[in-house]
N, C-alpha and C positions, 0 to 999 in steps of 0.2 A: 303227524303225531298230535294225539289231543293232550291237553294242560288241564290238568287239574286244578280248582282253585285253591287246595290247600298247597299246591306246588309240588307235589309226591313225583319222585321218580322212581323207579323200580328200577335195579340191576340183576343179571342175574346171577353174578358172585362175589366178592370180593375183592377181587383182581379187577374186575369189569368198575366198579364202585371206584377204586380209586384213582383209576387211570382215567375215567371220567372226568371225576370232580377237581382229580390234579389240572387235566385240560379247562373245565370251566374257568379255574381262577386264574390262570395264566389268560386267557382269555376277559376275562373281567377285567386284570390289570390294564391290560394294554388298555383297552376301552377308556376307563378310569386315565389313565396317563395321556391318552390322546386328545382329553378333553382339560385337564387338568394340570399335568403335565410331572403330576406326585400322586400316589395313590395308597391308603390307608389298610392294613389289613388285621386282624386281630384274632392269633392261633389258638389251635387247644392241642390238647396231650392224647394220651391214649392210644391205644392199638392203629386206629382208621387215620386218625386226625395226624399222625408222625409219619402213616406208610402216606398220607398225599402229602407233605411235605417233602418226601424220598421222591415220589412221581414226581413232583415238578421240579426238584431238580437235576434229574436225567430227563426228561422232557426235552425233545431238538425244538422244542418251540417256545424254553424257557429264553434264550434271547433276543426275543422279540421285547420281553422286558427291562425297561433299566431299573435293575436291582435297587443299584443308588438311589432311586428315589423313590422307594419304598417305607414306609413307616411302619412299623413292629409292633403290635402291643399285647398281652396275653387276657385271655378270659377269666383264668384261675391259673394257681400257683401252688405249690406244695413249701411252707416255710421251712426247709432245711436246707444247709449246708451249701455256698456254690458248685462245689463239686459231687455233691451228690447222685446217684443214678433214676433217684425218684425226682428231682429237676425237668419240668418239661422246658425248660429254656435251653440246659443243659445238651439233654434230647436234639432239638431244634436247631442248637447251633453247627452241634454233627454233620446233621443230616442233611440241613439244608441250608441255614445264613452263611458260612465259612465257604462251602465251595460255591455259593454264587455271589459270593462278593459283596452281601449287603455292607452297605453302611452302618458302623456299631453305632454312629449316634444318632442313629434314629431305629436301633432294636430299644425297645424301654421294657427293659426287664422287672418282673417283680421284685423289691429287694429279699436278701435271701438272710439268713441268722447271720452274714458278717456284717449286714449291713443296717440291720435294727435291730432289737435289743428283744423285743415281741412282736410277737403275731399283728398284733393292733397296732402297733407301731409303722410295720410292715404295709398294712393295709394305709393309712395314714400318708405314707412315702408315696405311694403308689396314687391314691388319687388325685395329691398336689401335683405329682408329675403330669396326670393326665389333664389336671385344668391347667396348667403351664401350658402345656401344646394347643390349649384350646386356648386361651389367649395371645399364640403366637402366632394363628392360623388368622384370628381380627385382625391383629398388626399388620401380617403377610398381604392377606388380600382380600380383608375388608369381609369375609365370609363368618355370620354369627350364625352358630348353633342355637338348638333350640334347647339347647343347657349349656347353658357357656360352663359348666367343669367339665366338659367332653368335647376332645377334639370329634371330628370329622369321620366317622368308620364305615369305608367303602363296603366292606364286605368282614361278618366275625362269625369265623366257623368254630362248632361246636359237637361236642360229641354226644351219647345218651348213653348213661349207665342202666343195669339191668333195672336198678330200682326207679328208674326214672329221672335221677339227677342229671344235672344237665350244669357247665365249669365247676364250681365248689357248690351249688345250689342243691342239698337235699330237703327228700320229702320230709314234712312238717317239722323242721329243724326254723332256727331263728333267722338264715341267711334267706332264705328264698323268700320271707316275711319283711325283709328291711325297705323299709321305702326313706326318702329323703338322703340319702349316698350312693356315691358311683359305683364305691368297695367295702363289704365286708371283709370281718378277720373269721374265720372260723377253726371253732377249738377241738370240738371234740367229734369233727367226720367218723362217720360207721366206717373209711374207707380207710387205710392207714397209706399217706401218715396223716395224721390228725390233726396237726394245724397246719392251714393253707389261707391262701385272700385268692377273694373271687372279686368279680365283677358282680353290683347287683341285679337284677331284673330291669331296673329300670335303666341303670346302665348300658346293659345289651341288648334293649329294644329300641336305643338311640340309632343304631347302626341301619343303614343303608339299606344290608340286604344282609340276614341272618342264614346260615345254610347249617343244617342238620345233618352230619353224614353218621351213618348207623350201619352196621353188621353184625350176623349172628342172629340166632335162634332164641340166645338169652337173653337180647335186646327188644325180641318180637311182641312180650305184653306190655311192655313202656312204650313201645313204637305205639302200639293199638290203642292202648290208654288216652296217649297224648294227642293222636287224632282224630276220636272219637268225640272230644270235649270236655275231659278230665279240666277238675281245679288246677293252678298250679301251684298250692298249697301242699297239695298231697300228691302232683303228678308233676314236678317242675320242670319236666321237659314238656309240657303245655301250654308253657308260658311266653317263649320268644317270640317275636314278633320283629319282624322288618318293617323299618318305616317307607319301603319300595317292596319289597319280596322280601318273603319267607321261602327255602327250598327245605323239605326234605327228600335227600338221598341216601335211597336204604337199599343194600339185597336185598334178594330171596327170602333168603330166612327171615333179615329181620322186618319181611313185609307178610308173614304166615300167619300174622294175629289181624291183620286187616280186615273191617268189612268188606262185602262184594263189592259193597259202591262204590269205595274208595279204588278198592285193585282195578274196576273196571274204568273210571276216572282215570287213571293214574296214569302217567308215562311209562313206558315200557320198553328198555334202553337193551339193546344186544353187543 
């Protein structure tokens, strides 16, 4: 199998796409926990990003992992309600934390409207939280990041909307613009509902090994965009970056706007 340098894999449907990439990370973990002996991961929402959440946890090879020592932390958040069904935490806990037994105190959920007052507020809760952990990870074992408000992110999978956003980060909006914080609050998303905290760009190209999972044909010109060499100004799913790897893992479809180069590059997973 040849490797692409942009890290492209190619599936050839949607089923195939997430029974994959649910096996990658169940496989990452263990690696990460063998070495380590905890390992960090950081989810998204969305169609792709909940059905491999579902994959791994019916996966027979999800107990190979100790759950227990998993650490939780989300990309973006939707600010409403804890019980909400627009909650990808909500989603999350369903699907996958509750039947495999994670540890609630190490899921660090977004706070949600019981738990701040605003959006900005929210956002605010959220990044102390996450330099909290990144200065308990110095204390734990001596390990400094290379932004001490960020713990440690083994691996933070994200999804690509049609317009090319990528957690709460849309195109030429103020959140994909933010430098100098780990979390924006964003107010007025084209996507409803409208106020959410993301994580910002520079936040998510902390992480270890960023993985792009995409599906669909409506995804297909944001897929082509983004690995073409689009801004991430106006294309912001062109912006992640792993400080070890970058994957993306796309169908069919949403590999139908690709250059030749690339498809011929590219991995080609059955």
């Amino acid at each position: 199998m040849r490797h692409s340098p942009k890290g492209v894999t190619i599936h050839p449907d949607f089923d195939a796409l997430v029974s994959a990439t649910a096996g990658r990370l169940i496989t990452k973990l263990i690696d990460v926990q063998s070495r380590r002996g905890e390992a960090t991961v950081v989810l998204t929402g969305g169609s792709a990003g909940e059905a491999v959440l579902a994959s791994v946890a019916a996966a027979p090879a999800r107990t190979a992992v100790d759950w227990k020592r998993v650490n939780f932390w989300w990309g973006d958040e939707r600010f409403v309600a804890p019980d909400s069904p627009d909650r990808n935490a909500l989603a999350a806990q369903k699907a996958f934390l509750l039947p495999l037994g994670a540890d609630q105190d190490r899921v660090h959920e977004v706070p949600s409207t019981a738990e701040a007052a605003t959006v900005e507020e929210a956002a605010e809760i959220y990044a102390a939280e996450l330099e909290r952990a990144a200065q308990s990870e110095v204390l734990a074992d001596g390990f400094t990041e290379a932004d001490p408000r960020l713990p440690r992110f083994d691996v933070l999978l994200l999804g690509v909307g049609p317009d090319a956003h990528v957690a709460s980060l849309f195109p030429e909006m103020a959140g994909i613009r933010t430098t100098g914080q780990t979390t924006v609050a964003v107010r007025n998303s084209p996507k409803p509902p409208p106020e959410r905290v993301s994580l910002t760009l520079e936040a998510i190209n902390s992480a270890e090994e960023v993985w792009l999972t995409v599906a669909g044909e409506d995804k297909a010109g944001a897929v082509g965009l983004a690995l073409a060499g689009a801004g991430p100004v106006q294309v912001p799913a062109a912006g992640p970056r792993g400080q070890q790897k970058t994957r993306w893992l796309i169908d069919q479809a949403a590999a139908s706007q690709l250059p030749d180069r690339l498809l011929e590059a590219g991995d080609h997973e059955s």
